[in-house]
VOPAGU-2260 file (C-alpha; in pm, 1 decimal, decimal comma):
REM VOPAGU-2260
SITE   aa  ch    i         X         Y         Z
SITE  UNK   A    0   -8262,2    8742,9    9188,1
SITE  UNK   A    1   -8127,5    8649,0    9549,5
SITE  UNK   A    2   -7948,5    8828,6    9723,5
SITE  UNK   A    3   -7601,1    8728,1    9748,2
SITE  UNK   A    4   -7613,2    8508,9    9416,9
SITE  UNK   A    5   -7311,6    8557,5    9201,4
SITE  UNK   A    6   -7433,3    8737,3    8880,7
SITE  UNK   A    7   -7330,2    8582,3    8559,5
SITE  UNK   A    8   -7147,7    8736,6    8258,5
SITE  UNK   A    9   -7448,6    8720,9    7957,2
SITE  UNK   A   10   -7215,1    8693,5    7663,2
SITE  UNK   A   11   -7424,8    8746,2    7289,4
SITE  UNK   A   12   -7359,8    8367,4    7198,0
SITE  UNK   A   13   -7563,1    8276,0    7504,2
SITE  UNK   A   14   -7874,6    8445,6    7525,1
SITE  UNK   A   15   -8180,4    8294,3    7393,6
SITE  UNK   A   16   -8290,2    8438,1    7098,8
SITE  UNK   A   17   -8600,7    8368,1    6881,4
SITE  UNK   A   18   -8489,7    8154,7    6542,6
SITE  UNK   A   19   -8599,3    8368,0    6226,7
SITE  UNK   A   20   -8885,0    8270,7    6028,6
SITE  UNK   A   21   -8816,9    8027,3    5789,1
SITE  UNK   A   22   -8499,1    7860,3    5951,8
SITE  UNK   A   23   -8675,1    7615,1    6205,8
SITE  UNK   A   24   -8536,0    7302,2    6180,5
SITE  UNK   A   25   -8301,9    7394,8    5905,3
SITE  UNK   A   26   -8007,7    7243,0    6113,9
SITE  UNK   A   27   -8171,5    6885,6    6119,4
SITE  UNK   A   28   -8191,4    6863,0    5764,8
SITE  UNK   A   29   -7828,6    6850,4    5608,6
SITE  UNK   A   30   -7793,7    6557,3    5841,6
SITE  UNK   A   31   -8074,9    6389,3    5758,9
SITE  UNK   A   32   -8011,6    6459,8    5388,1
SITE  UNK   A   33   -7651,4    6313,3    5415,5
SITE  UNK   A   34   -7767,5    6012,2    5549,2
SITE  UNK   A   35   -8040,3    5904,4    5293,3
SITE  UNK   A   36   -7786,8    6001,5    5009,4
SITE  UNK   A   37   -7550,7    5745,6    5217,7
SITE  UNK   A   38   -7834,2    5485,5    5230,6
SITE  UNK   A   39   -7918,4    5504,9    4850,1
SITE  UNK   A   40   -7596,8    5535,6    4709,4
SITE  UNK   A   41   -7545,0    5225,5    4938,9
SITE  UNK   A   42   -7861,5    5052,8    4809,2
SITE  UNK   A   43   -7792,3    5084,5    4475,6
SITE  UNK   A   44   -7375,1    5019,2    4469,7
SITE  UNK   A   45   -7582,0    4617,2    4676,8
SITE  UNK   A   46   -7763,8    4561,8    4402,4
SITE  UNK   A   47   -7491,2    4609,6    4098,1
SITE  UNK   A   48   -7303,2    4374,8    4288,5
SITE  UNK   A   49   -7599,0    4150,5    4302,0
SITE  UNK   A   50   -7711,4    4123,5    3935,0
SITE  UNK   A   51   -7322,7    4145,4    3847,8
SITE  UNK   A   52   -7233,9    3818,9    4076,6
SITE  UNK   A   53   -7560,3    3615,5    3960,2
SITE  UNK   A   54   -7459,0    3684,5    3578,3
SITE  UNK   A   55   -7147,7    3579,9    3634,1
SITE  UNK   A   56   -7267,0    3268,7    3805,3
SITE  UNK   A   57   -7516,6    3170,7    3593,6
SITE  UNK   A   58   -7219,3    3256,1    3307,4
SITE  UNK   A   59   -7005,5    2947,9    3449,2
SITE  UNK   A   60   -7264,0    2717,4    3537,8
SITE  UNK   A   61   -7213,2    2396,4    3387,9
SITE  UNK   A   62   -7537,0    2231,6    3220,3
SITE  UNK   A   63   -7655,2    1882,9    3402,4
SITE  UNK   A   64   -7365,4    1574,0    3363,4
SITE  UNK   A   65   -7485,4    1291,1    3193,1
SITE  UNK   A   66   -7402,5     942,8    3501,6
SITE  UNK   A   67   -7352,4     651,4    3216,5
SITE  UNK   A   68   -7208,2     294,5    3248,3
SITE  UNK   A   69   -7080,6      97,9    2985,2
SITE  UNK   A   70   -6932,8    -253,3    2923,0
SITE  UNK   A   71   -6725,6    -226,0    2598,8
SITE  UNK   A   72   -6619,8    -564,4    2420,1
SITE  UNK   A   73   -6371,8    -591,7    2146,1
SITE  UNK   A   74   -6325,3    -884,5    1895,0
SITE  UNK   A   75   -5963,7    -884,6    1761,9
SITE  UNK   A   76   -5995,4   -1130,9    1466,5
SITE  UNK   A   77   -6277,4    -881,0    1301,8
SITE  UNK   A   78   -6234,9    -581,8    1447,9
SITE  UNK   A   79   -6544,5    -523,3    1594,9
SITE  UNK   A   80   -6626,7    -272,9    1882,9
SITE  UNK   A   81   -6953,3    -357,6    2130,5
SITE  UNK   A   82   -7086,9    -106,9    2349,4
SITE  UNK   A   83   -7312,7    -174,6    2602,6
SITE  UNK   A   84   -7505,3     120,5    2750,8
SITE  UNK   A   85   -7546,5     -47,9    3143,0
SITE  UNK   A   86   -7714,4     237,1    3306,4
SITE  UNK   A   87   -7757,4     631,7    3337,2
SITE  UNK   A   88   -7992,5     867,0    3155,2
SITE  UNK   A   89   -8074,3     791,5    2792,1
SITE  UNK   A   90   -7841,5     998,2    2542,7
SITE  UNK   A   91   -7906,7    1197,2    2181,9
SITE  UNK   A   92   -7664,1    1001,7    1972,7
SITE  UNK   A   93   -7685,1    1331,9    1751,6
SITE  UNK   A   94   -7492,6    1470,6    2008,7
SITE  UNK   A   95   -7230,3    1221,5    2064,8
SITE  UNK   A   96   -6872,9    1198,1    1988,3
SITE  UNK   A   97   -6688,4     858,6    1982,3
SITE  UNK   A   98   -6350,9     839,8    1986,3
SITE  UNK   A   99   -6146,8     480,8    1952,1
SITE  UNK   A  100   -5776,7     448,5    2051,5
SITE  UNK   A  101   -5595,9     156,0    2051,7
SITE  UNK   A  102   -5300,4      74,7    2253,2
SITE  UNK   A  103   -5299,2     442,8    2347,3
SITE  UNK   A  104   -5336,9     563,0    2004,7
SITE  UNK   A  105   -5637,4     722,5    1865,9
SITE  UNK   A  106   -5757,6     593,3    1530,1
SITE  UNK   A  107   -5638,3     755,3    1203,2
SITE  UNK   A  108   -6064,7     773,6    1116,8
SITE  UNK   A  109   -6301,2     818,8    1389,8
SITE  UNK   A  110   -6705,4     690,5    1356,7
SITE  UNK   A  111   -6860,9     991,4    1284,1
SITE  UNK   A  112   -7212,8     858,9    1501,5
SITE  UNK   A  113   -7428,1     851,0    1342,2
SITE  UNK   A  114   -7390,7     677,5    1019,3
SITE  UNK   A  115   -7438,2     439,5     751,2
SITE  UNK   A  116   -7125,7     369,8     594,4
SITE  UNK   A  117   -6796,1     558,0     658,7
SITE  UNK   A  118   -6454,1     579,7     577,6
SITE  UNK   A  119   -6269,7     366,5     784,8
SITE  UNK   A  120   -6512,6     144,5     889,7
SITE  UNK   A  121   -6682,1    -172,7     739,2
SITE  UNK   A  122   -7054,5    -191,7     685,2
SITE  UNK   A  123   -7356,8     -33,5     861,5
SITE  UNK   A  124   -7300,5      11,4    1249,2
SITE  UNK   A  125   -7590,9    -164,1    1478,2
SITE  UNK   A  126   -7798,2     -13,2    1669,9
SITE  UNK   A  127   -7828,8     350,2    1805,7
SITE  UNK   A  128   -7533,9     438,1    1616,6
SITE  UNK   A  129   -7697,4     338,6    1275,1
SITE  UNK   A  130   -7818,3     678,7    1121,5
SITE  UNK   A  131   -8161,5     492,5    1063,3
SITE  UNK   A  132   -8228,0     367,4    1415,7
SITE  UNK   A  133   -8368,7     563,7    1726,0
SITE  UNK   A  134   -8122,7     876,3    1784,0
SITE  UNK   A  135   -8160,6     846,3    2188,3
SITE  UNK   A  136   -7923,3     548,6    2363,3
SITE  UNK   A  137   -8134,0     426,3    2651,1
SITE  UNK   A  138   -8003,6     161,0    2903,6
SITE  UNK   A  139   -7951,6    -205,0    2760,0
SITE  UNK   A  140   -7916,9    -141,6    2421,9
SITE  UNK   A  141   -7618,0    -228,7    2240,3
SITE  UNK   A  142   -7409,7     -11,7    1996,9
SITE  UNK   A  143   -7159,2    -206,4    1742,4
SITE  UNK   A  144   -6897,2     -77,5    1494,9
SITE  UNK   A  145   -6666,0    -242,2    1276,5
SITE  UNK   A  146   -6298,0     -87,4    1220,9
SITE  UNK   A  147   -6197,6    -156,9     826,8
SITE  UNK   A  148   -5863,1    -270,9     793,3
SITE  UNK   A  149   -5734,9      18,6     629,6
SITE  UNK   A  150   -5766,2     201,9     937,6
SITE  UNK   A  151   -5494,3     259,8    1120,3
SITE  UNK   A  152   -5367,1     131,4    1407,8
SITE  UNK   A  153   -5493,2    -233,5    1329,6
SITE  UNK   A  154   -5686,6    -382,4    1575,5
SITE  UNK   A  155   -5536,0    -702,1    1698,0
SITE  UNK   A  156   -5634,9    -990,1    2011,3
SITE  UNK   A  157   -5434,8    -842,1    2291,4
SITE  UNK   A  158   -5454,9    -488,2    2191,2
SITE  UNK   A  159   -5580,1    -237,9    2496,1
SITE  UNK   A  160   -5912,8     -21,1    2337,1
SITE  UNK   A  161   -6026,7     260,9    2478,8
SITE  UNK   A  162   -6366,1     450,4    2363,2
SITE  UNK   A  163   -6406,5     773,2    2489,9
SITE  UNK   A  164   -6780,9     896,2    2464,4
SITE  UNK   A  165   -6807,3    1321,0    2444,4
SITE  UNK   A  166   -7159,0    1448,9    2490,4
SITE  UNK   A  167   -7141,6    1849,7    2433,9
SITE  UNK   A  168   -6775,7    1838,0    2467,1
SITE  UNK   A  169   -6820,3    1641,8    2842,9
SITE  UNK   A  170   -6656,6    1295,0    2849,0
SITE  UNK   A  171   -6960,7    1081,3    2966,1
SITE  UNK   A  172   -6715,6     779,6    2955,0
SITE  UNK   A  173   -6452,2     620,7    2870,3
SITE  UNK   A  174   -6458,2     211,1    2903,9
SITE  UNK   A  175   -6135,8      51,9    2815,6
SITE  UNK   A  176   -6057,1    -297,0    2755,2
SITE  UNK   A  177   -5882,0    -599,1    2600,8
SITE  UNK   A  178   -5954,7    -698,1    2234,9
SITE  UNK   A  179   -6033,6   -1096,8    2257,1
């Protein structure tokens, strides 16, 4: 040492000892093991919430809309409903519902499509809605029903028609008009 340095108190905590066998580096690994605990336990919590939100989405999506047009054309004196498919994507009649209200009131018998004679109803139905045509409904073709006259309400030249046209439980359409 110089001469004239100050001398410093060696206290036990400061001197520089050798580490033990056995212990190098022992310090640096409840860190390290913390953190990789952190970074799984993080991983895996990410990916529960990943497969838990795409079930749930692919739960509630809704299956492709059918995009239909129809003209719908009513004769009064006979009771007969016309329905022209205009455009869209063709449609499995098998799947269909038709529902027919007049003046705001549905029909006491629906057409149950398809079919060949039904309660309610007079005669064979034309085209896709005849149990021994096609099944699918493609653009231009024509579907027409006649309501019997023991059906109830009574369809009458002035009335206000409305068919509604469920596919799956999805309206597809609903063309309303006046019977002639």
């Amino acid at each position: 040492m110089y001469e004239g340095a100050a001398r410093r108190p060696v206290s036990p905590t400061s001197v520089d000892r050798p580490e033990r066998a056995g212990s190098v580096g022992r310090r640096g690994i409840a860190p390290l093991v913390g953190v990789l605990l952190l970074v799984g336990i993080t991983v895996a919590l990410a990916t529960v919430v990943v497969i838990g939100a795409s079930t749930w989405t692919m739960g509630t999506m809704e299956p492709a809309r059918v995009t239909a047009a129809f003209e719908l054309a009513v004769d009064g004196d006979s009771g007969t409903i016309t329905l022209e498919y205009v455009s869209g994507d063709p449609i499995d009649v098998d799947e269909l519902s038709v529902t027919v209200a007049v003046d705001g009131e549905s029909l006491s018998k629906q057409p149950p499509v398809p079919f060949v004679g039904a309660d309610g109803f007079a005669g064979a139905p034309r085209g896709p809605f005849n149990a021994a045509s096609d099944q699918t409904w493609t653009t231009r073709e024509r579907a027409a029903f006649t309501v019997a006259g023991t059906n109830e309400p009574r369809i009458e030249s002035g009335d206000s028609i409305t068919v509604t046209l469920t596919l799956d439980g999805r309206r597809v359409a609903s063309p309303e008009t006046t019977a002639t």
